[in-house]
C-alpha positions in Angstrom: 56.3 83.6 -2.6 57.7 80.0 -1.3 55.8 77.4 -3.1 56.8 75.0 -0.4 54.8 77.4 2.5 52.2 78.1 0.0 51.2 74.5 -0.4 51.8 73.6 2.9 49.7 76.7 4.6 47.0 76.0 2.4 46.4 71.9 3.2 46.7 73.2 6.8 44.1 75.7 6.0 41.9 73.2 4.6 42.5 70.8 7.4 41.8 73.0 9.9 38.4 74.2 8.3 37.4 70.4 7.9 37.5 69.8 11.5 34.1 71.9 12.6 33.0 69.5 10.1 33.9 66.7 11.6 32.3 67.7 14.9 29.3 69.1 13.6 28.6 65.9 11.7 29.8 63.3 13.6 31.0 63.7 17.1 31.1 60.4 18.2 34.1 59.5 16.1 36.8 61.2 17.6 35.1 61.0 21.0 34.9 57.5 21.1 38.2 56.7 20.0 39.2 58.9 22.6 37.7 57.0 25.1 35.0 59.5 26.2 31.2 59.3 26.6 29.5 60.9 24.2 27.2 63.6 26.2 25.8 66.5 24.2 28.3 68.8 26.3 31.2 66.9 25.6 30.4 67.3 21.4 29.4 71.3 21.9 32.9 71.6 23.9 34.8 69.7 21.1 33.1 71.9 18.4 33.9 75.1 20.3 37.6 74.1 20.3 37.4 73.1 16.5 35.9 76.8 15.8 39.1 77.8 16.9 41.0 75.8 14.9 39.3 77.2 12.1 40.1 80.7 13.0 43.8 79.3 12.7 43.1 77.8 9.1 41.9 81.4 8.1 45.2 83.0 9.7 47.3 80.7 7.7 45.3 81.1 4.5 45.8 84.7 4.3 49.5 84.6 4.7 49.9 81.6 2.4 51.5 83.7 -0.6 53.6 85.9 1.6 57.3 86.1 1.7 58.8 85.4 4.5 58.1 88.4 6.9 57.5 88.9 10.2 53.5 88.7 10.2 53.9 85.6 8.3 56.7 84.2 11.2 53.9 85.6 14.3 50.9 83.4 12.5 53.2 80.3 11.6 54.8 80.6 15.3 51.2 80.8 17.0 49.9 77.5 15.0 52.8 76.0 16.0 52.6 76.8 19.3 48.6 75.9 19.4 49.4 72.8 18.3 52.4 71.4 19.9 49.9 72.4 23.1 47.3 70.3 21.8 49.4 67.8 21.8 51.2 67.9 25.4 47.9 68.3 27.0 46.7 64.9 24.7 49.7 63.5 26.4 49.0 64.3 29.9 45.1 63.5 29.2 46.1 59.8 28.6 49.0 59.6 31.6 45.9 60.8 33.7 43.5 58.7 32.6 41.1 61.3 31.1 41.1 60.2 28.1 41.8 56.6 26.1 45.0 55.6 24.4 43.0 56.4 21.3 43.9 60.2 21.7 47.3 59.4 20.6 46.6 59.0 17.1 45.7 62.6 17.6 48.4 63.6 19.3 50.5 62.2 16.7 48.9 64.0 13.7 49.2 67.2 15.9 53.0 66.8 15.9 53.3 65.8 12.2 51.3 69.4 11.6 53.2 71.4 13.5 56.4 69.9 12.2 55.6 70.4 8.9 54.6 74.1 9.2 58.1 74.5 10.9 59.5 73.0 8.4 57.9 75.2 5.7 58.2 78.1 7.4 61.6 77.8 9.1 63.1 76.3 5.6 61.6 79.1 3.6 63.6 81.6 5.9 67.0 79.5 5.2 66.8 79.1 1.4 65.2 83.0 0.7 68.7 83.4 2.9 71.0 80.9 0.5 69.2 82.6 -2.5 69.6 86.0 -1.4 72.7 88.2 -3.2 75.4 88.6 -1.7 76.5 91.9 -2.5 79.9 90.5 -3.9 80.9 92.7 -6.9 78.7 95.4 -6.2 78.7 99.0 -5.6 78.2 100.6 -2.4 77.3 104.0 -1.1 80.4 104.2 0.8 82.5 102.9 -2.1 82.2 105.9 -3.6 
């Protein structure tokens, strides 16, 4: 287990579960900074997005103590992924005018996520590599 993915996965998790939160309790926050008016279908649509972002929070907790494996690589890939969308279409929102310059704060925080799952994940993957042995010195099958 990579304590560096470990620690990372799980603030993710907890981020990601403290969002509904947010929404549930106080819409207005994000919305306003956003630029948006705050309408009771605008705060159900930001808390049915934030639901999924919990389901991602639960993904990455339960892969938190693997090794580096392929399941692991398909649930840090798809967070990733999810985010880094988030973020271009926070990007086009503002070049449209759909949303306030406020929604880059987001944006930004979506980026710094992502990138630092990469990182954990991505890194993990090189130094389980570095560490591995190297088979130097060893016997084969076919050396004997």
């Amino acid at each position: 287990m990579s304590r560096v993915y470990f620690w990372v996965a799980t603030i993710l998790a907890l981020y990601c579960w403290l969002i509904p939160v947010a929404w549930l309790v106080a819409p207005s926050v994000p919305l306003t900074s956003w630029g948006l008016e705050i309408e009771p279908v605008t705060a159900m649509f930001g808390l049915r997005a934030a639901v999924g972002t919990a389901g991602f929070g639960v993904a990455l907790f339960l892969v938190r103590r693997e090794p580096p494996s392929r399941g692991r690589l398909a649930v840090s890939v798809a967070f990733i992924a999810a985010w880094l969308t988030y973020a271009a279409v926070g990007v086009y929102s503002v070049i449209t005018g759909v949303m306030g310059v406020g929604l880059l704060t987001t944006v930004g925080v979506e980026i710094v996520v992502a990138a630092a799952l990469a990182w954990a994940e991505f890194g993990t993957r090189r130094r389980a590599k570095r560490n591995a042995p190297r088979g130097e010195g060893l016997a084969h099958a076919e050396d004997h």
